[in-house]
PyMOL Python script that loads the backbone (N, CA, C, O; Angstrom):
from pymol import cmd

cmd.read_pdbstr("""\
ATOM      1  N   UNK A   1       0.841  -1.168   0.000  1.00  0.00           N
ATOM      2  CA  UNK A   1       0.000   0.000   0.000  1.00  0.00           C
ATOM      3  C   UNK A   1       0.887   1.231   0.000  1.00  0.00           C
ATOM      4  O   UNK A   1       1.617   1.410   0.975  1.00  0.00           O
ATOM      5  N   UNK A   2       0.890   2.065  -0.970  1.00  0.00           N
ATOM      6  CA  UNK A   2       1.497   3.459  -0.920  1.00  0.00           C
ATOM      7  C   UNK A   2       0.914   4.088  -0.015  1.00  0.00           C
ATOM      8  O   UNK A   2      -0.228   3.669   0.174  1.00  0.00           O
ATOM      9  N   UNK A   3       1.375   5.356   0.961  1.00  0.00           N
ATOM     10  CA  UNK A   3       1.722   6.393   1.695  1.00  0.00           C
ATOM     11  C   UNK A   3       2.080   7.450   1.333  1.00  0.00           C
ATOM     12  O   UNK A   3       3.187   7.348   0.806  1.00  0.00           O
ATOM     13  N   UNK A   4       1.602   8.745   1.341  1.00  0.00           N
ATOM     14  CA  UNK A   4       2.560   9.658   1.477  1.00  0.00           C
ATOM     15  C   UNK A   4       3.964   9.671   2.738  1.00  0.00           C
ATOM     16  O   UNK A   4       5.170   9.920   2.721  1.00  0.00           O
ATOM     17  N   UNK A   5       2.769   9.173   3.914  1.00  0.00           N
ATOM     18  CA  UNK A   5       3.512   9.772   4.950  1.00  0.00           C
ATOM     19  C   UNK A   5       4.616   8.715   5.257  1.00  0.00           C
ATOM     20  O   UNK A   5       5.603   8.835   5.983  1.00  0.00           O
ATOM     21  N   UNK A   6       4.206   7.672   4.532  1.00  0.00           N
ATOM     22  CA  UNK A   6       5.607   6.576   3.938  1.00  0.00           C
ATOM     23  C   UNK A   6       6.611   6.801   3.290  1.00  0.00           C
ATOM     24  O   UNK A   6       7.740   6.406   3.582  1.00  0.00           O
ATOM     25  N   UNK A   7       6.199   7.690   2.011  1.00  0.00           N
ATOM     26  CA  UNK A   7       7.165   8.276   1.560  1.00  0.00           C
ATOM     27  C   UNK A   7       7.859   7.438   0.518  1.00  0.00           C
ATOM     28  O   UNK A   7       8.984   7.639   0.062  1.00  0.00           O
ATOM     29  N   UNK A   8       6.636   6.024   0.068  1.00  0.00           N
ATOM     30  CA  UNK A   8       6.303   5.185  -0.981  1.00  0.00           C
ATOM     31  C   UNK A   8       6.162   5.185  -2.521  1.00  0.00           C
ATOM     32  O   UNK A   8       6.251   4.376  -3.444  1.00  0.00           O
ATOM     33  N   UNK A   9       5.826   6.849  -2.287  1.00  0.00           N
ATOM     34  CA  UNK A   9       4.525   7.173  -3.766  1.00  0.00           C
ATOM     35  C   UNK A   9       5.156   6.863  -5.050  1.00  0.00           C
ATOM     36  O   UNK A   9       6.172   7.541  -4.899  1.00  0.00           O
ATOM     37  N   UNK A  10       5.275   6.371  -6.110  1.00  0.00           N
ATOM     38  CA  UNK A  10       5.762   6.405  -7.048  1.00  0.00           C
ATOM     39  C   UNK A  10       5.266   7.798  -7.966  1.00  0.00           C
ATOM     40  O   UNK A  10       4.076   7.800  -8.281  1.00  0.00           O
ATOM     41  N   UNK A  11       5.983   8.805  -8.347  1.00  0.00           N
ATOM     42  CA  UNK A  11       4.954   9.786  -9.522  1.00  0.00           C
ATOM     43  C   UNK A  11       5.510   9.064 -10.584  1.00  0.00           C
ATOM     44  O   UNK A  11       6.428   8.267 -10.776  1.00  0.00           O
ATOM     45  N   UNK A  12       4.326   9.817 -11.407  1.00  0.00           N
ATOM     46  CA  UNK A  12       3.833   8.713 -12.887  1.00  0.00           C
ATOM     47  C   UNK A  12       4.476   9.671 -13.734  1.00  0.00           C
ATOM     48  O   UNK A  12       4.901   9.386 -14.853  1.00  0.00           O
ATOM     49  N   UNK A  13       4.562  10.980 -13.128  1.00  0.00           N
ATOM     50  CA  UNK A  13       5.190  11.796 -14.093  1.00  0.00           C
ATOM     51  C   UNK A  13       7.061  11.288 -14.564  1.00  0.00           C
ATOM     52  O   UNK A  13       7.708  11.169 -15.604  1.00  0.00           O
ATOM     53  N   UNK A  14       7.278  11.140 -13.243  1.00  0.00           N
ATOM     54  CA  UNK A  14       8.645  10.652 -13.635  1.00  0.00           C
ATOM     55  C   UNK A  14       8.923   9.467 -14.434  1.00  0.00           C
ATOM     56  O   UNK A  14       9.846   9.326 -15.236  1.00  0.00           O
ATOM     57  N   UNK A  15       7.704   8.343 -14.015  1.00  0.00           N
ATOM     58  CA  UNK A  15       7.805   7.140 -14.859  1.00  0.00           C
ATOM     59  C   UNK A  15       8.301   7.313 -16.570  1.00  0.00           C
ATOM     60  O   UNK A  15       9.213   7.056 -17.356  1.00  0.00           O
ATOM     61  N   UNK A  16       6.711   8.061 -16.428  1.00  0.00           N
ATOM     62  CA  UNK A  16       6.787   8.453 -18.064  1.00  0.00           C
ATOM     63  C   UNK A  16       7.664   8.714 -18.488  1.00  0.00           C
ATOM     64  O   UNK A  16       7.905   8.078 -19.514  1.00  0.00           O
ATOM     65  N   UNK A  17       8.716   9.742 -18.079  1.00  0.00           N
ATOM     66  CA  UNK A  17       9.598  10.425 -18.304  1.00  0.00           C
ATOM     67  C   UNK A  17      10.734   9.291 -18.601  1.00  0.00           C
ATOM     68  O   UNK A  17      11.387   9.499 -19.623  1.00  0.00           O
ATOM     69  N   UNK A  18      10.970   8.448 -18.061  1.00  0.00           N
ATOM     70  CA  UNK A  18      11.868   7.410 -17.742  1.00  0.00           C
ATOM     71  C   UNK A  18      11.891   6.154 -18.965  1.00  0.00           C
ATOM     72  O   UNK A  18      12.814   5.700 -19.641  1.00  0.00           O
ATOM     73  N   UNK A  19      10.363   5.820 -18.896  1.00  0.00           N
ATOM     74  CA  UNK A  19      10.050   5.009 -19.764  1.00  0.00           C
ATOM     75  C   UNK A  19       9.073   5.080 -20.690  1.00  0.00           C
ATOM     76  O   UNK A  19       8.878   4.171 -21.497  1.00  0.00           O
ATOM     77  N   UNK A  20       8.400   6.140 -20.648  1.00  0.00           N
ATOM     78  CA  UNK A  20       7.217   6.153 -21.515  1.00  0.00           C
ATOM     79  C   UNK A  20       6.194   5.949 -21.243  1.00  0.00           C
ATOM     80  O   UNK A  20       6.210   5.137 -20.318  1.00  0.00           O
ATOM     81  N   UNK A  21       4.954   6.284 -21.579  1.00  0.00           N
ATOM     82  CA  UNK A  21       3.541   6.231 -21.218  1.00  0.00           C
ATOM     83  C   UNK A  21       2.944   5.340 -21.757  1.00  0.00           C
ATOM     84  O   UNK A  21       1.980   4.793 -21.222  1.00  0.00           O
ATOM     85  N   UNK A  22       3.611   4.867 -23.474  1.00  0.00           N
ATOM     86  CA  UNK A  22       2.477   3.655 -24.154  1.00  0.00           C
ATOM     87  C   UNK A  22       3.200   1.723 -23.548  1.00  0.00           C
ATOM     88  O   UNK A  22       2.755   0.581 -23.662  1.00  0.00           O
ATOM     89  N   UNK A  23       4.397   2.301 -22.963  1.00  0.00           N
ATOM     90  CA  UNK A  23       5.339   0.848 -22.188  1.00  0.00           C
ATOM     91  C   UNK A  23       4.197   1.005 -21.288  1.00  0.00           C
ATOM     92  O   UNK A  23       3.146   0.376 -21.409  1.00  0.00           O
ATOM     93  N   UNK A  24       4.392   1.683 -20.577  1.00  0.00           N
ATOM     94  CA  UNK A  24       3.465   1.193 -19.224  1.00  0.00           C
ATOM     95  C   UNK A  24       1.463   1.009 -19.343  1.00  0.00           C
ATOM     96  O   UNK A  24       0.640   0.293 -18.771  1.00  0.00           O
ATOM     97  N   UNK A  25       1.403   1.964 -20.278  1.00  0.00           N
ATOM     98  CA  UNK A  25      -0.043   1.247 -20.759  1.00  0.00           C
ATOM     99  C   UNK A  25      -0.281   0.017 -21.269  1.00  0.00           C
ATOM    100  O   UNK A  25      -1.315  -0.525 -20.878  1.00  0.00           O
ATOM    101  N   UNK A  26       0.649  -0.784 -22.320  1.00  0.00           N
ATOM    102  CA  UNK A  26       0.985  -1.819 -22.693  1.00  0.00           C
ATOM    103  C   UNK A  26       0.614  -2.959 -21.481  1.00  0.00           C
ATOM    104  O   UNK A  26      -0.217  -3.860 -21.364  1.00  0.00           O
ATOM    105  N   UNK A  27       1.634  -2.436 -20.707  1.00  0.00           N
ATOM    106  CA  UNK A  27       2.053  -3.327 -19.116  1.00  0.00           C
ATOM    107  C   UNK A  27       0.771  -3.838 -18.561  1.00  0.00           C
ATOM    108  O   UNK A  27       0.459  -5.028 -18.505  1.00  0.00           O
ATOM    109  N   UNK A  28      -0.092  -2.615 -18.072  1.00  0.00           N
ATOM    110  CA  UNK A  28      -1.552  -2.589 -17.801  1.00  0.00           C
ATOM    111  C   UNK A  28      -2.570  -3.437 -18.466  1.00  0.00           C
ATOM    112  O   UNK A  28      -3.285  -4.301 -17.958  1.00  0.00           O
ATOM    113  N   UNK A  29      -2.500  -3.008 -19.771  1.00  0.00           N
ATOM    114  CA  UNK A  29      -3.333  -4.010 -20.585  1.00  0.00           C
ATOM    115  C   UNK A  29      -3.050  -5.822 -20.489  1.00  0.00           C
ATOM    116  O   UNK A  29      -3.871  -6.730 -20.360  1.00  0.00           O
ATOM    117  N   UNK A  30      -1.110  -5.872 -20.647  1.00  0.00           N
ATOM    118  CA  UNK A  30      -1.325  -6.949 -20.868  1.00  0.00           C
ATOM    119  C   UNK A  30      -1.283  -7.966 -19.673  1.00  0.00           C
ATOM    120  O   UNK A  30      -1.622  -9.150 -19.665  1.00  0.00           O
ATOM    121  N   UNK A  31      -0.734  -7.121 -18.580  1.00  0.00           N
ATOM    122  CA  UNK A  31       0.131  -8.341 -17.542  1.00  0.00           C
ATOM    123  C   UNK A  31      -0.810  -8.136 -16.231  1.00  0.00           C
ATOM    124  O   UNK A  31      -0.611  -8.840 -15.242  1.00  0.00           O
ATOM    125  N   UNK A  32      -1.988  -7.016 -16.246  1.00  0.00           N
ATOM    126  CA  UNK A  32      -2.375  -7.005 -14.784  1.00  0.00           C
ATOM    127  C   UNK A  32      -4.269  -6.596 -15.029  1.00  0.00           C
ATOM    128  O   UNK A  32      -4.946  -5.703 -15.539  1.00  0.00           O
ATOM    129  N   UNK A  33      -4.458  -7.787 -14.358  1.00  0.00           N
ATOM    130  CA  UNK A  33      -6.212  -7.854 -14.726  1.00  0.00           C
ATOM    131  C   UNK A  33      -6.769  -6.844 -12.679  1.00  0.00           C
ATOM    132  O   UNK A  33      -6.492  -6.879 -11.480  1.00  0.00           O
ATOM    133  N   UNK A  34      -7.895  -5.950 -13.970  1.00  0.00           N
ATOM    134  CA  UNK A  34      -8.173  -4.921 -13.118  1.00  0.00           C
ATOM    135  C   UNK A  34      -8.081  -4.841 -11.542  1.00  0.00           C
ATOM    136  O   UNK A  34      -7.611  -3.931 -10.860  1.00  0.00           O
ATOM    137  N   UNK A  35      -8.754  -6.241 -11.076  1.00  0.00           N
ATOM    138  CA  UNK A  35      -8.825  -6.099  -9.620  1.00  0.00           C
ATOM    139  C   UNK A  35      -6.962  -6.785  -9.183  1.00  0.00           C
ATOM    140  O   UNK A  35      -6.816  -7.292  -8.071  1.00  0.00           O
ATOM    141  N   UNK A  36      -6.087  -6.731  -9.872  1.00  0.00           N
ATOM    142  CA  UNK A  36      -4.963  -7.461  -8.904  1.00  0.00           C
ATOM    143  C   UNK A  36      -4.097  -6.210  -8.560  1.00  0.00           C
ATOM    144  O   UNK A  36      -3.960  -5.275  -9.349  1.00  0.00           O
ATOM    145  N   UNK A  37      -3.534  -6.258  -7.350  1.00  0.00           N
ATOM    146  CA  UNK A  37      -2.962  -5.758  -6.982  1.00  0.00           C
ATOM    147  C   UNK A  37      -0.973  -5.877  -6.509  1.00  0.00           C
ATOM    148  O   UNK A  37      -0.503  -6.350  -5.474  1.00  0.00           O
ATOM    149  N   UNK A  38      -0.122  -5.188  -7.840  1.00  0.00           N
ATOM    150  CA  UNK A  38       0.917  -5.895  -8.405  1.00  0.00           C
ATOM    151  C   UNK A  38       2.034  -5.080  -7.881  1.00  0.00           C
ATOM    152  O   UNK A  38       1.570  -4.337  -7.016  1.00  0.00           O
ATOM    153  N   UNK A  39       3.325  -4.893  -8.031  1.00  0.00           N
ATOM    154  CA  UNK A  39       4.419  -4.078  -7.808  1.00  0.00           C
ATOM    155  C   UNK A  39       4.576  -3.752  -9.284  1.00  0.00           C
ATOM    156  O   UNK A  39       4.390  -4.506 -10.239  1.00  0.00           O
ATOM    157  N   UNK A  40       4.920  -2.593  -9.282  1.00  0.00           N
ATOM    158  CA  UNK A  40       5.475  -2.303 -10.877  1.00  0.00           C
ATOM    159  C   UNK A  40       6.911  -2.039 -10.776  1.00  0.00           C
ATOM    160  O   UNK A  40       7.319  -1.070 -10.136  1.00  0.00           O
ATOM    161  N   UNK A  41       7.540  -2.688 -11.255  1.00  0.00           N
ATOM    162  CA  UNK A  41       9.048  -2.157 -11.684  1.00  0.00           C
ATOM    163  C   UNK A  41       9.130  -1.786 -13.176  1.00  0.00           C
ATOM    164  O   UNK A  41       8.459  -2.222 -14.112  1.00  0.00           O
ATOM    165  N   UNK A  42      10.375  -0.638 -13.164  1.00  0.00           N
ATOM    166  CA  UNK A  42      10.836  -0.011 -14.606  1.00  0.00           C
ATOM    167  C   UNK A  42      11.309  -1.621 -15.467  1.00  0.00           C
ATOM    168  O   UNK A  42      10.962  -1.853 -16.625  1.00  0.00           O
ATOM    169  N   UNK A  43      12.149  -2.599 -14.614  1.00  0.00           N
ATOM    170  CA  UNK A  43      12.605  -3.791 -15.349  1.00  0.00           C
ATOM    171  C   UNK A  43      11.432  -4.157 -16.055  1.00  0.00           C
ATOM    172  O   UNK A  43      11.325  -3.911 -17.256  1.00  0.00           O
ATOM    173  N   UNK A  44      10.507  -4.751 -15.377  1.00  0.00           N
ATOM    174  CA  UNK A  44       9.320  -5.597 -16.122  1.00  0.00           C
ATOM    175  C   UNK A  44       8.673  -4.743 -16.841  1.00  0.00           C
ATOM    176  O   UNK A  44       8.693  -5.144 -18.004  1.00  0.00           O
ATOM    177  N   UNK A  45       8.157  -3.851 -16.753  1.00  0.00           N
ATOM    178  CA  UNK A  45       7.689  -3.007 -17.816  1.00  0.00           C
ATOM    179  C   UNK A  45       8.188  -2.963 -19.092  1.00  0.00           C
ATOM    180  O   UNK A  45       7.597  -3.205 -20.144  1.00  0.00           O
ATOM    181  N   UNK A  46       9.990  -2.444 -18.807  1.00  0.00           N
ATOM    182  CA  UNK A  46      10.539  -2.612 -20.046  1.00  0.00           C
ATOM    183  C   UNK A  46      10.413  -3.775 -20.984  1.00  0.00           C
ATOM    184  O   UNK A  46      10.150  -3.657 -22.180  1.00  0.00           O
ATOM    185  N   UNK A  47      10.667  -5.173 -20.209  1.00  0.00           N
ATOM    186  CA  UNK A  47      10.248  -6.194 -20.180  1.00  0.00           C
ATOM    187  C   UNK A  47       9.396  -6.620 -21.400  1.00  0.00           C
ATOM    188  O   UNK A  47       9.774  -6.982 -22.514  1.00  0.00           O
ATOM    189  N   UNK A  48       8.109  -6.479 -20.884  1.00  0.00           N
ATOM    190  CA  UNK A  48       6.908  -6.423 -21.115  1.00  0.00           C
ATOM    191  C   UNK A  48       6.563  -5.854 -22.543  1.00  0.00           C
ATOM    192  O   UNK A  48       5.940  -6.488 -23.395  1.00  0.00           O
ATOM    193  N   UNK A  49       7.180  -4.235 -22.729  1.00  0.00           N
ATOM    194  CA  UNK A  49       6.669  -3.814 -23.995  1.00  0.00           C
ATOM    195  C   UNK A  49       8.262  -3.868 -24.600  1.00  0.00           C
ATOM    196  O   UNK A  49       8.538  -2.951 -25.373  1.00  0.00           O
ATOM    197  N   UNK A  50       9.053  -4.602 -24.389  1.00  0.00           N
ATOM    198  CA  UNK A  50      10.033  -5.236 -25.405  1.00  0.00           C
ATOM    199  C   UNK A  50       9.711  -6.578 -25.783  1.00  0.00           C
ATOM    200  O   UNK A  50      10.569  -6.952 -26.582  1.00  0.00           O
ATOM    201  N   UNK A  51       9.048  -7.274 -25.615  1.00  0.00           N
ATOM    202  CA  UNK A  51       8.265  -8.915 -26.081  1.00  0.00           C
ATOM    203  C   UNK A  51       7.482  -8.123 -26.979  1.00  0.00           C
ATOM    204  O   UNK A  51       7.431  -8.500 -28.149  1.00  0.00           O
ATOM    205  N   UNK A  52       7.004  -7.328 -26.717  1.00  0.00           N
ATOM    206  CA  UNK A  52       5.450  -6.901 -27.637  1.00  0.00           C
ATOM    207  C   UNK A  52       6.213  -6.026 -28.406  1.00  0.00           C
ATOM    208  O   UNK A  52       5.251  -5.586 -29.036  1.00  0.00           O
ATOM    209  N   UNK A  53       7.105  -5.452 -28.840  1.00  0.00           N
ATOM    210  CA  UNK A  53       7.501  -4.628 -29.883  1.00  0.00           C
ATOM    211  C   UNK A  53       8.823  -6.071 -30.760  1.00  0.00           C
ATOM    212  O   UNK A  53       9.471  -5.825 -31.777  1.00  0.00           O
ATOM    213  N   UNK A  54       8.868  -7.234 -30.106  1.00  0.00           N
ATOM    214  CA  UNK A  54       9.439  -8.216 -30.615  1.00  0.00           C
ATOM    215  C   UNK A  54       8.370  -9.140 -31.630  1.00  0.00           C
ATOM    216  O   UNK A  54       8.207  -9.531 -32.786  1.00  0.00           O
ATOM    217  N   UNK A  55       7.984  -9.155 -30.718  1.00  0.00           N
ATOM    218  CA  UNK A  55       6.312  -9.772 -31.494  1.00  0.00           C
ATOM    219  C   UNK A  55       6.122  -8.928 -32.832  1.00  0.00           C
ATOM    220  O   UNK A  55       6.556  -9.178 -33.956  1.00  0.00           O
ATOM    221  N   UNK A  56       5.507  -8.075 -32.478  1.00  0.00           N
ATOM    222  CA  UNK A  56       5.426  -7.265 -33.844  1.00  0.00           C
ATOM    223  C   UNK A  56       6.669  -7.135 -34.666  1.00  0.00           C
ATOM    224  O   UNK A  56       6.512  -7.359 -35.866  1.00  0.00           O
ATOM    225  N   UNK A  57       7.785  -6.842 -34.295  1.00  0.00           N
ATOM    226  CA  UNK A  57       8.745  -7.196 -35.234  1.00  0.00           C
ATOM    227  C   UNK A  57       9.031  -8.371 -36.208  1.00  0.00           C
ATOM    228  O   UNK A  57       9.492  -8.414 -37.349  1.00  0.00           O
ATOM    229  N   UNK A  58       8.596  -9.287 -35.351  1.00  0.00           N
ATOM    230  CA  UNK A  58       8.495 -10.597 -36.105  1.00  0.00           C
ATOM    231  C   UNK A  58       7.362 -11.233 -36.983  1.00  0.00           C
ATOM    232  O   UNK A  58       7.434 -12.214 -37.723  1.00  0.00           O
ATOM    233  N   UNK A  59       6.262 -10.390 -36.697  1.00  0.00           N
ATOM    234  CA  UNK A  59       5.302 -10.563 -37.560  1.00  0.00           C
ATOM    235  C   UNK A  59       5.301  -9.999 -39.290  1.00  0.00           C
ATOM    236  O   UNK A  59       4.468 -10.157 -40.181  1.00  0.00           O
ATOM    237  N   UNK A  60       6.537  -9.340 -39.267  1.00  0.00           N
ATOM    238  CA  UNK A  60       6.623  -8.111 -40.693  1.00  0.00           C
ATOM    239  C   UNK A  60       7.617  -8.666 -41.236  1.00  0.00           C
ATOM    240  O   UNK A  60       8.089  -8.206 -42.276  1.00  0.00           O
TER     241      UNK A  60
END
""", "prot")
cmd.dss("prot")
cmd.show_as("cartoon", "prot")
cmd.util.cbc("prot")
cmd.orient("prot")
């Protein structure tokens, strides 16, 4: 569970910034069904929308 007063929060602004907004939408869509509750790391994300930009590479 994030906190402020933990001092937990991830901002999304920085994510983006880091990795991008359509990686981590990707992520969402493909790896985490609405009600679960997951850790996100920058690794798996990257992860994640590097299989799927492999995939499509390999489809062409």
């Amino acid at each position: 569970k994030m906190s402020k007063s933990l001092g937990n929060i991830v901002n999304p602004y920085d994510v983006f910034d880091h990795i991008g907004a359509d990686p981590l939408r990707w992520y969402f869509l493909a790896r985490l069904a609405p009600e679960s509750q997951k850790r996100i790391s920058v690794d798996i994300v990257r992860e994640v929308a590097s299989s799927f930009v492999n995939t499509l590479w390999n489809t062409y």
